[in-house]
Structures are given as structure tokens and as C-alpha cells.
C-alpha positions in Angstrom: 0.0 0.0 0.0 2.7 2.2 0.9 3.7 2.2 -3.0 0.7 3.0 -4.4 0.4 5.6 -2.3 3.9 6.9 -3.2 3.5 6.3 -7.4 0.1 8.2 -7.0 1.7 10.6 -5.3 4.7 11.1 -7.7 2.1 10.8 -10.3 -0.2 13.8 -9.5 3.0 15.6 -8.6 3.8 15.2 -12.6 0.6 16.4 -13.2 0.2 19.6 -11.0 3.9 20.4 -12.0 3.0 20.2 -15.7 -0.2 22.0 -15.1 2.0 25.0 -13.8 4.6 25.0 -16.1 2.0 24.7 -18.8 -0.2 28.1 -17.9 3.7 30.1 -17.8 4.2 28.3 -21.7 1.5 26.8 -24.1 -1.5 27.6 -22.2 -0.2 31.2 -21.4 -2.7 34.2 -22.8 -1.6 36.3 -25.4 -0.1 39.7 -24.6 -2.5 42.0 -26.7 -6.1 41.3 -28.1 -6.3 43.2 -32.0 -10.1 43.9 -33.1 -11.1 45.4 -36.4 -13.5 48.1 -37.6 -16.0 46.3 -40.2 -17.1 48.4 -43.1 -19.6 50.6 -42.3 -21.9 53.7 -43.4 -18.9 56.6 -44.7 -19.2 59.6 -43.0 -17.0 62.8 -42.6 -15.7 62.5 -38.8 -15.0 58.8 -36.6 -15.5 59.3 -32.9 -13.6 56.8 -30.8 -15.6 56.0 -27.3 -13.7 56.9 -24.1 -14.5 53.5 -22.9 -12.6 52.2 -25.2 -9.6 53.5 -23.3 -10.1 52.1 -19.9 -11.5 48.7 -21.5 -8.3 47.0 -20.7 -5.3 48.5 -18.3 -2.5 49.5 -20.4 -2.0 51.8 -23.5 -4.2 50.8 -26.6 -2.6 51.2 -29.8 -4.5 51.9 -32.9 -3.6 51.8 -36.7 -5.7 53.5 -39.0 -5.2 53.4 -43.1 -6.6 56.0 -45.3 -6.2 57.4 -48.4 -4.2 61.2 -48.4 -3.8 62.5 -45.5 -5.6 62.4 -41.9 -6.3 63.6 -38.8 -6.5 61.8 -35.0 -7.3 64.6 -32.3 -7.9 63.8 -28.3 -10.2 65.7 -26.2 -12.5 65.9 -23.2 -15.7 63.4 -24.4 -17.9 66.4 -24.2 -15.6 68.7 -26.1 -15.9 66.3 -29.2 -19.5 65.4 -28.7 -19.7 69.5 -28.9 -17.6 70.1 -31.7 -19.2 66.8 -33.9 -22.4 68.3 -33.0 -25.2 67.6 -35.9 -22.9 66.0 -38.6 -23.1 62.7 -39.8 -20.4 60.3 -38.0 -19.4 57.0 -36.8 -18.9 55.8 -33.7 -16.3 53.2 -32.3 -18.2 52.3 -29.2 -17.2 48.9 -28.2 -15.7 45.8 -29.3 -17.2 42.3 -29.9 -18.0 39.7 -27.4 -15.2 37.0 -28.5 -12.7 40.6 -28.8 -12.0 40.7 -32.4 -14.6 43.1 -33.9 -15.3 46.5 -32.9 -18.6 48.1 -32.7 -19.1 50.7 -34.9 -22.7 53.0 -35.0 -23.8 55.2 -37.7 -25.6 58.5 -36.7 -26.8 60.2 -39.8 -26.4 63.9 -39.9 -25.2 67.2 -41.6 -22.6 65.6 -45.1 -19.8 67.6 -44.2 -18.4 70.0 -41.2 -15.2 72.0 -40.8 -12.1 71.1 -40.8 -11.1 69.8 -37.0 -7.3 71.3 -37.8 -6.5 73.8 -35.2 -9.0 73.8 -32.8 -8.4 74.7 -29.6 -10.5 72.2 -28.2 -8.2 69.6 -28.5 -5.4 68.5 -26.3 -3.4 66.8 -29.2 -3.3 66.0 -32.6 -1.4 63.8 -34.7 -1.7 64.3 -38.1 -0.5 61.3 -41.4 -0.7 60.4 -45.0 -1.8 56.7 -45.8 -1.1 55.4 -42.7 -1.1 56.2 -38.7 0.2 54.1 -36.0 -1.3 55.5 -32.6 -1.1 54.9 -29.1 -3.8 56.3 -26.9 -2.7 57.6 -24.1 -4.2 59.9 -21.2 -3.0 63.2 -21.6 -4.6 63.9 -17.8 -6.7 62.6 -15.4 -10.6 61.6 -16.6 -12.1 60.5 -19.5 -10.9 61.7 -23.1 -12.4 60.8 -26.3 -11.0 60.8 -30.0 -12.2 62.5 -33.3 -10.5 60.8 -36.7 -11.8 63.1 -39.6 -9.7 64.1 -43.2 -10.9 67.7 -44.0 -14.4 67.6 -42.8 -15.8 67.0 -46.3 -14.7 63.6 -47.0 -15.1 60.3 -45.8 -12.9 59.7 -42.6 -10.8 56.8 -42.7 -12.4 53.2 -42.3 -9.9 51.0 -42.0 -9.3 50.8 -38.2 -7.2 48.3 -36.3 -7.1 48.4 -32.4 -4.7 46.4 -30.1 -5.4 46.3 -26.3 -3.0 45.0 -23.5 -4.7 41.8 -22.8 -4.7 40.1 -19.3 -1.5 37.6 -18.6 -1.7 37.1 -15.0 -1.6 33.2 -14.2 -2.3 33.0 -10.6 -2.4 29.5 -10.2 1.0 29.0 -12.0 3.3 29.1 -9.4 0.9 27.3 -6.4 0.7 24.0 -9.0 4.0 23.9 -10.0 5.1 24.9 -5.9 2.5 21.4 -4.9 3.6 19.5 -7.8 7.4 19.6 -6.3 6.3 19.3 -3.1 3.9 16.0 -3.8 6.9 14.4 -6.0 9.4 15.3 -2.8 6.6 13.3 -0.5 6.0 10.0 -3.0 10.3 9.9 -3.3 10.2 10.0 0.4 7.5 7.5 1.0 9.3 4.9 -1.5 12.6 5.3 -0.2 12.0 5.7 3.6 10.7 2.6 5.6 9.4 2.3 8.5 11.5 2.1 11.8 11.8 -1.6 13.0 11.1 -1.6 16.9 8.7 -3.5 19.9 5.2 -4.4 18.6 4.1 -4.9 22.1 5.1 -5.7 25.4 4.8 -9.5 25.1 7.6 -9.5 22.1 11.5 -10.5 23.4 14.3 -8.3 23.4 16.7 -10.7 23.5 18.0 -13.7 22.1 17.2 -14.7 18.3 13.0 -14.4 18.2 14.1 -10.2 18.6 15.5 -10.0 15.7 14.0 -8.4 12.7 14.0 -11.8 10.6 12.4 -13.3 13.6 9.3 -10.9 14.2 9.3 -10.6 9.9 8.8 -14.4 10.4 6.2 -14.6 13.2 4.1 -11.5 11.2 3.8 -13.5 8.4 2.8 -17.0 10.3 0.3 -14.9 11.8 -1.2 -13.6 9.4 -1.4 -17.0 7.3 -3.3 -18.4 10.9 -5.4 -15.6 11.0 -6.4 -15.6 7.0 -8.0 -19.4 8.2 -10.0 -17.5 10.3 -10.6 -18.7 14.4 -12.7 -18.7 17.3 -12.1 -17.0 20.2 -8.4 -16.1 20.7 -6.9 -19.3 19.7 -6.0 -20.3 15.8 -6.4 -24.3 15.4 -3.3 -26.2 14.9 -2.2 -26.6 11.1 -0.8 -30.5 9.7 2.1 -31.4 11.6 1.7 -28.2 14.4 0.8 -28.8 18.2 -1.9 -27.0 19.6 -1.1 -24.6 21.7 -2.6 -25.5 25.8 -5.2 -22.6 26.7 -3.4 -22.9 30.4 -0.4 -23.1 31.6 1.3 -26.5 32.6 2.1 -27.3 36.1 5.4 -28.4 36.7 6.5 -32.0 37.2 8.1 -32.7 40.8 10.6 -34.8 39.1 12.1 -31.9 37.5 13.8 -28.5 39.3 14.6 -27.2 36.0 12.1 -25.7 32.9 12.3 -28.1 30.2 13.6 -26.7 26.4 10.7 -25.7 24.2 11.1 -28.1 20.9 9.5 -27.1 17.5 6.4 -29.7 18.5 5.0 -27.5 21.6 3.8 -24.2 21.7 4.8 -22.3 25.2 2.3 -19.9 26.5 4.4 -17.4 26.0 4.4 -17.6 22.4 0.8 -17.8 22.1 0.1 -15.1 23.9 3.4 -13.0 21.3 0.9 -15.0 18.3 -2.2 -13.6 19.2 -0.8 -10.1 20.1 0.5 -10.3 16.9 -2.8 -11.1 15.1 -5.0 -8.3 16.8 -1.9 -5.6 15.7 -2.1 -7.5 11.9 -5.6 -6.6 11.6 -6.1 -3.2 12.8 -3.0 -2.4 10.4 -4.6 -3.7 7.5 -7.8 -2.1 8.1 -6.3 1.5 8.6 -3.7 0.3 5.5 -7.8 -0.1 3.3 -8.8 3.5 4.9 -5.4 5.1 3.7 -5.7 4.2 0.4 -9.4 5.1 0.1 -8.0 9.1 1.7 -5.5 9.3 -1.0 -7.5 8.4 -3.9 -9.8 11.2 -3.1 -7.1 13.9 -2.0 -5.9 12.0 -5.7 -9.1 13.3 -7.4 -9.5 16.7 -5.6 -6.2 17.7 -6.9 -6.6 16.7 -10.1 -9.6 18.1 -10.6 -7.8 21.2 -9.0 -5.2 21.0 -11.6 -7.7 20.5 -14.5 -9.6 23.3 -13.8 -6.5 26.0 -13.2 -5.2 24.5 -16.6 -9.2 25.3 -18.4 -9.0 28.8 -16.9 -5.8 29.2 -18.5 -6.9 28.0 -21.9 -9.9 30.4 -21.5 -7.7 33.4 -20.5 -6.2 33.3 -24.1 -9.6 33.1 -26.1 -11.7 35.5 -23.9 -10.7 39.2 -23.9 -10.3 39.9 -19.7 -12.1 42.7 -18.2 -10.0 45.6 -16.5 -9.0 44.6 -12.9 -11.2 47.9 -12.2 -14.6 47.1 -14.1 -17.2 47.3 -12.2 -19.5 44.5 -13.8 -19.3 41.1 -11.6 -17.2 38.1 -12.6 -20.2 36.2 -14.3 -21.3 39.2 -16.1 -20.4 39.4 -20.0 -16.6 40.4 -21.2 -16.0 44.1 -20.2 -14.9 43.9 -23.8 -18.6 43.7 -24.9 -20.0 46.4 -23.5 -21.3 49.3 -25.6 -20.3 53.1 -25.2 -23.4 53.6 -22.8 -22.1 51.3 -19.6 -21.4 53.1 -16.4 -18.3 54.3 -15.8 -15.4 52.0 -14.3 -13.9 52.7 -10.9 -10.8 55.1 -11.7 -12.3 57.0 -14.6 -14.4 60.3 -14.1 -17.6 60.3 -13.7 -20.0 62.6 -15.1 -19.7 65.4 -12.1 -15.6 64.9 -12.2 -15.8 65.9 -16.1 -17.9 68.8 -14.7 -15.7 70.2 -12.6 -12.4 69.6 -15.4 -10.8 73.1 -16.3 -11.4 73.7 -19.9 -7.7 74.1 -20.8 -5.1 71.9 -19.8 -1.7 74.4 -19.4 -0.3 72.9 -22.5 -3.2 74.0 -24.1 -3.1 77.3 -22.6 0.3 77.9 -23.7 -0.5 77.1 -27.6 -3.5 79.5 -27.5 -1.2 82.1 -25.9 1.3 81.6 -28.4 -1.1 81.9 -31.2 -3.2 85.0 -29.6 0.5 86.9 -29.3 1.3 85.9 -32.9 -1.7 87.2 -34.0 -1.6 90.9 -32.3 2.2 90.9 -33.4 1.3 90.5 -37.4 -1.7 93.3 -36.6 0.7 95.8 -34.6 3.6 95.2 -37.8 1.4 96.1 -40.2 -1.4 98.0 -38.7 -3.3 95.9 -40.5 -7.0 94.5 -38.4 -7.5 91.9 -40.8 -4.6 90.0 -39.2 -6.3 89.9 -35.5 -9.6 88.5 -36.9 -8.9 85.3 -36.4 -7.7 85.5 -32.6 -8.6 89.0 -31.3 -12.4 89.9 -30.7 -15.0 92.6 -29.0 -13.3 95.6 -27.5 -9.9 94.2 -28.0 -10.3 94.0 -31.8 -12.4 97.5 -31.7 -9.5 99.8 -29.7 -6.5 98.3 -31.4 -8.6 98.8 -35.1 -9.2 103.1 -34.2 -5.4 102.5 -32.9 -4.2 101.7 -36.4 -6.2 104.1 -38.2 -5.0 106.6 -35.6 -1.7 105.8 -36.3 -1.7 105.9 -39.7 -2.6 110.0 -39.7 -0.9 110.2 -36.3 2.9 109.0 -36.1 3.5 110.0 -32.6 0.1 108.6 -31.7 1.0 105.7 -28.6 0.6 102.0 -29.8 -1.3 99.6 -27.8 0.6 97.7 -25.3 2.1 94.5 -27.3 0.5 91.1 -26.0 3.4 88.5 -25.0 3.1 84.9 -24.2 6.7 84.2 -23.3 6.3 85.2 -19.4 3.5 83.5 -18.0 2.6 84.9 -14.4 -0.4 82.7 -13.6 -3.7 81.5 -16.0 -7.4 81.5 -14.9 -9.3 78.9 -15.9 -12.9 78.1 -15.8 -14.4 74.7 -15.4 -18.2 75.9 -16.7 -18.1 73.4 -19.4 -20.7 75.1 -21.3 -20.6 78.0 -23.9 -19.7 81.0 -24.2 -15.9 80.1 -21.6 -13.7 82.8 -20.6 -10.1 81.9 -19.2 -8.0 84.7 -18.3 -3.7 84.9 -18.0 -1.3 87.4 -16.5 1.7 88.0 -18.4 4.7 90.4 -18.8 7.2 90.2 -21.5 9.3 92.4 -23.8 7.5 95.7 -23.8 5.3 95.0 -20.8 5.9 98.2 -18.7 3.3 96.4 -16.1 1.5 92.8 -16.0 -1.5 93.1 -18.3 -4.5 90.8 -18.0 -5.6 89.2 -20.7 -8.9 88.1 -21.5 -9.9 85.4 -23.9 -13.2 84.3 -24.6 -14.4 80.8 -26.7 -18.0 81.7 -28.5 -19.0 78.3 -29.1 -17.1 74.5 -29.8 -16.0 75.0 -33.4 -14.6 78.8 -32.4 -11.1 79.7 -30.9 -10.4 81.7 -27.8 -10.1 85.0 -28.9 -8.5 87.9 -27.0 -11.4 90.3 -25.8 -9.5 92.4 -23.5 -5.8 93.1 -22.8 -5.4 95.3 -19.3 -2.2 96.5 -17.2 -2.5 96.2 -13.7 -2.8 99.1 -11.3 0.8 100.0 -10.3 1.4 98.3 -6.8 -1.7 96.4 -6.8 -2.1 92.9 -5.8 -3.5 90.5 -7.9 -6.2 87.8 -5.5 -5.2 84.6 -6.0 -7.5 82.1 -7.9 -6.8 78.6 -8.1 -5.5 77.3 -11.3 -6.8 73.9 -11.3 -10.1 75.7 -12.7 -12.4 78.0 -11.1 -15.9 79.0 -11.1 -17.3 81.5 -13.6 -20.6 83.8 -12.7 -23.3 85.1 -14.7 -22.8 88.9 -14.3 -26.3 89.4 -12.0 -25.0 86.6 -9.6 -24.2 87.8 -6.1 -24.2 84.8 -4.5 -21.3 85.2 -1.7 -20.8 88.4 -2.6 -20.6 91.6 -1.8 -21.7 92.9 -5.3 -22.5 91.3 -8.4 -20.7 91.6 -11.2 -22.7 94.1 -13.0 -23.1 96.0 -9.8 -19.6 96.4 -9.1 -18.7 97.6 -12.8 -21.7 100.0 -12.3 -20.3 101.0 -8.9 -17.1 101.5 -10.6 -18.8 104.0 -13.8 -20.7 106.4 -11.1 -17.1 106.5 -9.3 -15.4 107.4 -12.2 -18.3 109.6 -12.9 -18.4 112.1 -9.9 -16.2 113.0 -7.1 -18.4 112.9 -4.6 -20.0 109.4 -5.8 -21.5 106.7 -3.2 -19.3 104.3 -3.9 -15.9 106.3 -2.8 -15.2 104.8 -0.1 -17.0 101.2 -1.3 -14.5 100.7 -4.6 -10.9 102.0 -3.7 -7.6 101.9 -5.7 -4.1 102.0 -4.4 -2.2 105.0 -3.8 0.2 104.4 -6.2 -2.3 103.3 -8.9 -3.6 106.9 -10.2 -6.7 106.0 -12.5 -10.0 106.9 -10.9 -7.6 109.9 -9.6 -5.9 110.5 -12.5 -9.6 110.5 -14.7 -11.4 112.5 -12.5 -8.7 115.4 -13.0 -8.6 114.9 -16.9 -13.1 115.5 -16.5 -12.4 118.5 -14.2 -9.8 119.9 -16.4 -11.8 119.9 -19.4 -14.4 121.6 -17.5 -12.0 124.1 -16.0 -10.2 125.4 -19.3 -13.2 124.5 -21.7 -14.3 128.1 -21.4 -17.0 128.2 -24.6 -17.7 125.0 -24.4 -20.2 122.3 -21.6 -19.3 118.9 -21.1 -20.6 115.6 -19.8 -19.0 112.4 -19.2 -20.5 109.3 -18.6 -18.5 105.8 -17.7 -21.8 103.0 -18.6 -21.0 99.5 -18.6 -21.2 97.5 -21.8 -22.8 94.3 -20.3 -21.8 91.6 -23.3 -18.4 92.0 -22.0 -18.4 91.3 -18.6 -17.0 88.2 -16.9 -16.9 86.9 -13.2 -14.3 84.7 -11.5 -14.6 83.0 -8.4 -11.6 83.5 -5.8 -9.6 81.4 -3.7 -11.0 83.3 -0.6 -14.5 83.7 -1.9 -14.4 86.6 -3.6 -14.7 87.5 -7.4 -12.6 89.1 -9.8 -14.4 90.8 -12.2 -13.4 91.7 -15.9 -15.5 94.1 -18.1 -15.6 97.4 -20.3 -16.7 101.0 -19.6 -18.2 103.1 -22.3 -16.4 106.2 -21.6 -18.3 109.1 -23.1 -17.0 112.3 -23.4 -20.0 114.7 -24.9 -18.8 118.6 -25.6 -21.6 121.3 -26.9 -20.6 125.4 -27.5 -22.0 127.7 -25.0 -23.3 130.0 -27.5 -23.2 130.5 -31.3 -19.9 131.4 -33.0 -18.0 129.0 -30.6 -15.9 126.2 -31.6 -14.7 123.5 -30.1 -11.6 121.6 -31.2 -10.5 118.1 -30.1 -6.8 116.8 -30.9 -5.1 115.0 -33.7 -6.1 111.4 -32.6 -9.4 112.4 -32.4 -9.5 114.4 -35.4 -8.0 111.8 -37.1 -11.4 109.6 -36.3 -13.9 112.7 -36.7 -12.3 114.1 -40.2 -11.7 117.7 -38.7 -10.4 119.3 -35.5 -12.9 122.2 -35.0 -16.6 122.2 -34.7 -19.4 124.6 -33.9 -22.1 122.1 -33.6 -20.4 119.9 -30.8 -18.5 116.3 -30.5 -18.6 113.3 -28.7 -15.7 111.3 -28.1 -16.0 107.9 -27.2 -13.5 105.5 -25.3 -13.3 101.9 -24.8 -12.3 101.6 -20.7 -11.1 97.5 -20.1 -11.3 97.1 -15.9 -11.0 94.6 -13.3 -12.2 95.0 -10.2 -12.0 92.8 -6.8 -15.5 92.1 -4.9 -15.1 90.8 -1.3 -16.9 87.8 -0.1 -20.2 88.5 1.4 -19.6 89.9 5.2 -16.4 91.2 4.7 -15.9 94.9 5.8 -13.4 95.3 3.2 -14.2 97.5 0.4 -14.0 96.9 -3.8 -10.6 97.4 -4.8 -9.7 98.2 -8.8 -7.3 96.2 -10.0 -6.3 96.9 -14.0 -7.8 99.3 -16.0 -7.0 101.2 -19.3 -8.9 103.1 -22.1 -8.9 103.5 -25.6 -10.4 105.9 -28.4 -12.5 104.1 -30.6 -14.6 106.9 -31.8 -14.7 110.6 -32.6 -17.6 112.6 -34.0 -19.1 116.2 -34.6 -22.9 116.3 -34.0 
């Protein structure tokens, strides 16, 4: 029994071993799953699901042929939903149940969109000819979607190819081939080490020749031959040419003082009382030797079938494509892999009020848009030319630096606008109000920067660029609050919530300061000592007044309400960016007076003098600070500047 047991042993050793060994070799999974694209409805722009992303941990890789060239842009899922908008596209929103077709949806739609080059909307782009290998990585945290598209009027590329990482883990691998050694190591042992020979039980000699190990090897086996006859009571029958052993000691003879020699005819008590112990050890032995072997055939089976099923899961692990350790569907659910664009959200991606609260500009972002804003205002400013801001300078921005050109051009010594540089980025304002119109904002100071100037860029709608609105120096010696950059909240001008003053209130507050000397709000909306604009305006209206002799004036400051826009602060507070109309209106005392306005105006108006009266209109860019609600602090002004956009006689 003891080498059965041993061979079995060895045997499911081999087994278990091989059933380790195998899952690390020939049953392993395959590193990366590839699915395909079938051919589908053509349409202008592909959309790639951000599911697709997280579907397996690891970076997907995706090849894409086309004919001509191509384009692959990444972006927030919203941002591309936005931009795709009405037109007709495909989605890749999934991928097949056995992993090696995608699933692609048609939505039908507008034929043809603009071209998806150069929008600011997107984190990266890679562009190719023919062919594109791509791997799909997360430029930050959350979800991010991708947009393949040509030129927005032909058919985006069809032939798509993606790879994902594919689940190799073999947990069982090492345990099997760990118990196979170990179960090999125990049938060696039980086949090479025998029992220890020793004392069966208190009636067998120590001494003399019946105690050695031939002897008891001997008696064992005569014993069991008498008890395989089977017996009554204690005592086995005698066999042809044996002596039945007496069932009571013999009394001694008085003739004899000494105990007579056993010979090979009698039986001695004392060996059948060694016989009999003998027989009762035999058979409890070979019952327990019965139960043993019945144990180990089913530890046998239960590690087989142990082995067997590790080896199946293996098998499976390189047919099925594995879920993400981080899916949230439970193990006897369907394949992560077949689940359409529309499943919940794993564990570890955004969810939808993350995505709310993402900034709309990633820095790297920021800086391109910079860089292209500057470019812009530099080829303007060269060549005093407005047609070169169009396509990144809006609103006021585009209106004051237009008059400034024109100015110029009649006017040499007439000041330029202060130049807009991207090169030294103090800090960026972002807003995470993920819906349209968005405002960001940047503080910078480079070559010709006399002061940090705000700058103020605005994005119209998903298929428009940020566009600079405003550009405004700060307020020598002022401080600028702090905001955090991680994205911030923007308010509609008439929200006061938290707040001392709304938006609109504080710009309003701001106008009737600038306005009159004696206005409510001076000692609500301060400036620094060192920062001389309501100071320095308020002495330019009461000059005018003072040496316009012939002449009354009025000047109004009224804000222009489609240009206002409301950061939350760090401590609260809100920072709030707008324009002033700055009206200066001039009418003769009495007929025969004139009244003449200088160069830069003139050069607007078409004359110097009039008798009928002018109005002069400037563009005033601000930023003021409103407290949090409860705070004793007053409104402080921040940046401002003006501009003259406009110069008539009446």
C-alpha cells in the first residue's frame, strides 16, 4: 500500500507540476487582443468612445489606413460630442464579445463640417498620410475621447485596427508547479524511507534470536497466514504437523527443578500469547492500510480536478478578452470587452460630475493658444493691418486696437497699444463651466510689458477659438487675489451669491465712481495710492471743464454688459473683468464757438474744430475685486485702461 500511495503521489506531482509549467508556456494568454473596424456607413468625422480607453489596463494602440492624409485629435468626451455636433459620424463604441470586432454606429447627420485642424479644443493632434500608427494615451486625469476626420468634407478613414493590453496574470502558475514539487518530494520519500523496526508490544523478546528483525518478519507472516484461516475466540487451530497450543499453563512436574527446552512440537504460552498479540496488531494495520488508500484516492481526485480546472481557466484566459481589474460589472457578467459606449463608468475613470468640474484648458493648451493670440496681435501691430487679428482678437480688444491703427496711420507720434506676450507667463485662470460661451484669463509680462497686463480670452462656441477680448495693465502696486489654477468657477454677471456685489453691480459702482467726485461708492471701490486711474480721470473730466471756457461737457462711464466676466476667488471673492463706455460729450456755450479736439481724435472725426459739438468715445477695459459676502473690506480696482475708438461732430 505504501507504494501506491507513493506512485500516486509522484504521479499527480507530474501532473500539478506540468499544469503550472503549462499556464507560464503553451497555455499562457496572449499579450494584446487586436479587433477590427467592419465596413460601415462613410461619413465625414470617426469618434472613438472613451470606454474604449479604460477597457483593458494599459495603453491601446490603434492603426488606421486611409487614403491622403488624416487627422486623429484627443479631447475631453464632451468637447468632441460639442464640436461633432449635428454631422453625420461613426462611432467606435465597443468591441465584440469574442474581442476581435469593434462596434461601430452610424448616426446620420449634416454631409460635411469644418475642418477639426487647429481647434483649440483639443489636447493633441497627430496628423498622417496613408497610414497612422497611434497609441492612446491619457494626456490627464478623466475620460478623453477621440475624433479621426480628413478635412471635414470627405469620408474619414475606415480602415481601423485596435490592439489592447490583454490580461496575462496566471495566478495559479506558481501554487501547481510549488504542490507539484512538493507531492513528488513526499511519493520519493514514502518509497525510499521505511518504516522504523522496533517493539510491537510488550509480550515481544528483546533478547536472544525471536528479537531480531527476521524473527518478528517471520512470526508477522505466520500470523497472518493463521489468521487468514479464520478462528474462534483467541486461539488459531493447529495446522498438519503443528501442536496446539494448551489454553493454560502446565504445572510443573516434581521430578524436574529445571524448565524443560521448548522443541519445534510445543507451543509455550508465552508464544501464544506474542501469536495472538501479533494477530490483533495485523488486523487493525490492514484495516487502517484499506482506509489510507481510500484518503488518498480522493485527496488523488481533488487535486486533479484542482489542476484540470486552473489548466481550463488558463486555456480560457487566451480566447476571452479579460475585463479591467477595475470594471465594475461582476465576474459572471459578460466580457468588459462587450460592453457598448453607454455602460457606467469603471472605478478610476471620471464620472460625469468629475468631467464637470475639469478646467477647460489643460496648461499645455493654454500655452498654444497664448502663443497663437500673441502671434496674431504681433502681425496686426507690424502692419497696422485689423484683418490680421480676426482670427484670434475679438469685442473691444479687436475694436480699440482697429481706431489705434487708423490713428496711427494719420498720427505717427500717436501711442501703440501695449504688445501682448506669451513668453512670461505669471499665472492662467481657468474656468471649469463646461458650457458656452468660456472665458479663461492669464497674467503676463514680457518684452515691452511696462506692467503685467490681463488678458482676456473668450471661446464663442465648440467649433470657435479663444479670442482675445481684452488686454489690461494692472494698477501699479496692486495685488492681484489669488485664484486657483486647477479651474475656477465662472458667474453670470447678476450673480451675487457670496458676494458683496454682483458683477454688474460692481462695474456700475465702478462707472458712477469714475463719474463724480463725490459718488456713493468712494469709499465702497478704492484703488491704491500708487495706482492713479480713478484719480488721474477724474482730473482729466475736471480739467476739461475748468479750461473748456465756450464749451459744456458731460461724461459718462456706462457699462457695456456683453463684456463682462466673473471669476470666483480662492478666498470667496470674485474678480471681475468688463468694459466702460467712456463718453466724453462737448456742446458750444453760445453761437460762433468752436470746439476743437486733438489730432487722434480728429484723425477719427475728419476735422479738428466744430461749432455744432463732438462726442468722443472710449473703450475703458477694468477689473475689479469684490469681497466675499460679510467682509468689511471695500472693492478694490485692479487693471484698467482706455482707448479711443470713436470721434464725431454732431
Amino acid at each position: 500500500m505504501r507504494f501506491k500511495t507513493a506512485v500516486a503521489l509522484v504521479l499527480l506531482g507530474l501532473l500539478t507540476l506540468l499544469a503550472g509549467i503549462g499556464q507560464k508556456t503553451f497555455w499562457a494568454p496572449p499579450e494584446t487582443i487586436t479587433a477590427t473596424a467592419p465596413a460601415g456607413t462613410a461619413a465625414p468625422l470617426t469618434v472613438f468612445d472613451e470606454k474604449l480607453r479604460t477597457l483593458h489596463p494599459g495603453t491601446v494602440k490603434i492603426n488606421v489606413k486611409g487614403e491622403g492624409s488624416f487627422m486623429l485629435a484627443a479631447g475631453r468626451p464632451d468637447d468632441v460630442n460639442a464640436w461633432v455636433g449635428k454631422t453625420a459620424h461613426n462611432t467606435v463604441a465597443g468591441v465584440s464579445d469574442d474581442g476581435t470586432a469593434l462596434q461601430l454606429t452610424h448616426t446620420d447627420g449634416e454631409a460635411t463640417a469644418p475642418s477639426p485642424a487647429g481647434s483649440d479644443l483639443w489636447v493633441t493632434t497627430e496628423n498622417a498620410s496613408g497610414e497612422m500608427n497611434y497609441s492612446w494615451n491619457a494626456p490627464a486625469d478623466g475620460d478623453w475621447s477621440l475624433l479621426l476626420a480628413t478635412d471635414g468634407t470627405k469620408p474619414a478613414p475606415s480602415t481601423i485596427t485596435m490592439t489592447f493590453p490583454n490580461d496575462t496574470s496566471t495566478p495559479w502558475a506558481i501554487p501547481f508547479m510549488v504542490l507539484g514539487g512538493l507531492l513528488i518530494i513526499a511519493g520519493v520519500a514514502l518509497l525510499v524511507l521505511k518504516p522504523k523496526a522496533g517493539n510491537r508490544s510488550s509480550g515481544t523478546p528483546t533478547g536472544g534470536g525471536e528479537g531480531s528483525p527476521f524473527a518478528r518478519r517471520a512470526q508477522a507472516k505466520a500470523a497472518a497466514r493463521r489468521g487468514s484461516r479464520g478462528s474462534t475466540g483467541g486461539t488459531l487451530p493447529a495446522g498438519p504437523g503443528e501442536t496446539a497450543p494448551d489454553t493454560a499453563p502446565q504445572p510443573a512436574t516434581p521430578e524436574k527443578t529445571a524448565p524443560e527446552k521448548t522443541t519445534p512440537e510445543k507451543t509455550t504460552p508465552e508464544q501464544t500469547v506474542r501469536e495472538q498479540t501479533l494477530r490483533e496488531q495485523t488486523v487493525p494495520e490492514q484495516k487502517r492500510g484499506a482506509r489510507t488508500a481510500r484518503r488518498t484516492g480522493v485527496v488523488v481526485a481533488v487535486l486533479t480536478a484542482a489542476a484540470v480546472t486552473g489548466t481550463s481557466v488558463a486555456a480560457q484566459a487566451s480566447q476571452t478578452p479579460v475585463p479591467s481589474p477595475s470594471a465594475s460589472a461582476p465576474a459572471s457578467s459578460a466580457p468588459a470587452a462587450s460592453a457598448p459606449a453607454s455602460a457606467s463608468a469603471t472605478p478610476g475613470t471620471s464620472s460625469p460630475d468629475q468631467a464637470a468640474d475639469a478646467p477647460v484648458l489643460l496648461d499645455a493648451q493654454f500655452r498654444r493658444v497664448l502663443e497663437q493670440v500673441a502671434g496674431a496681435v504681433d502681425a496686426g501691430d507690424a502692419a497696422k493691418d485689423a484683418a490680421k487679428l480676426q482670427p484670434r482678437v475679438a469685442q473691444s480688444e479687436l475694436e480699440v486696437r482697429t481706431q489705434n491703427y487708423k490713428i496711427r496711420s494719420q498720427v505717427g507720434s500717436y501711442e501703440a497699444r501695449m504688445p501682448v506676450r506669451s513668453t512670461k507667463l505669471l499665472t492662467t485662470v481657468v474656468t471649469n463651466k463646461r458650457s458656452w460661451p468660456r472665458s479663461v484669463m492669464a497674467v503676463t509680462q514680457g518684452e515691452g510689458n511696462v506692467v503685467p497686463q490681463v488678458l482676456t480670452l473668450t471661446q464663442a462656441s465648440p467649433r470657435d477659438n479663444y479670442k482675445l477680448v481684452s488686454s489690461t495693465p494692472l494698477q501699479p502696486g496692486a495685488t492681484f487675489p489669488a485664484i486657483g489654477r486647477g479651474g475656477t468657477e465662472t458667474l453670470a454677471p447678476s450673480d451675487k451669491s457670496g458676494l458683496l456685489y454682483s458683477g454688474e453691480e460692481a462695474l456700475a459702482g465702478l462707472g458712477d465712481r469714475l463719474t463724480k467726485a463725490d459718488s456713493a461708492f468712494k469709499d465702497k471701490l478704492v484703488e491704491g495710492q500708487s495706482s492713479p486711474y480713478i484719480a488721474d480721470t477724474l482730473a482729466y473730466q475736471a480739467d476739461v471743464v475748468t479750461s473748456g471756457v465756450n464749451g459744456t461737457f458731460a461724461f459718462t462711464h456706462k457699462v457695456a454688459p456683453e463684456n463682462t466676466v466673473v471669476f470666483r476667488t480662492a478666498d470667496g471673492g470674485a474678480l471681475v473683468l468688463g468694459r466702460l463706455n467712456f463718453s466724453f460729450d462737448g456742446t458750444p456755450k453760445a453761437e460762433g464757438d468752436k470746439l476743437t479736439i486733438g489730432d487722434d481724435a480728429a484723425a477719427l472725426a475728419g476735422g479738428k474744430e466744430t461749432s455744432t459739438g463732438m462726442v468722443l468715445n472710449f473703450a475703458e477695459s477694468v477689473a475689479v475685486y469684490v469681497p466675499p459676502a460679510g467682509s468689511k473690506d471695500p472693492m478694490k480696482l485692479v487693471a484698467a485702461t482706455r482707448g479711443l475708438v470713436g470721434a464725431a461732430f454732431k
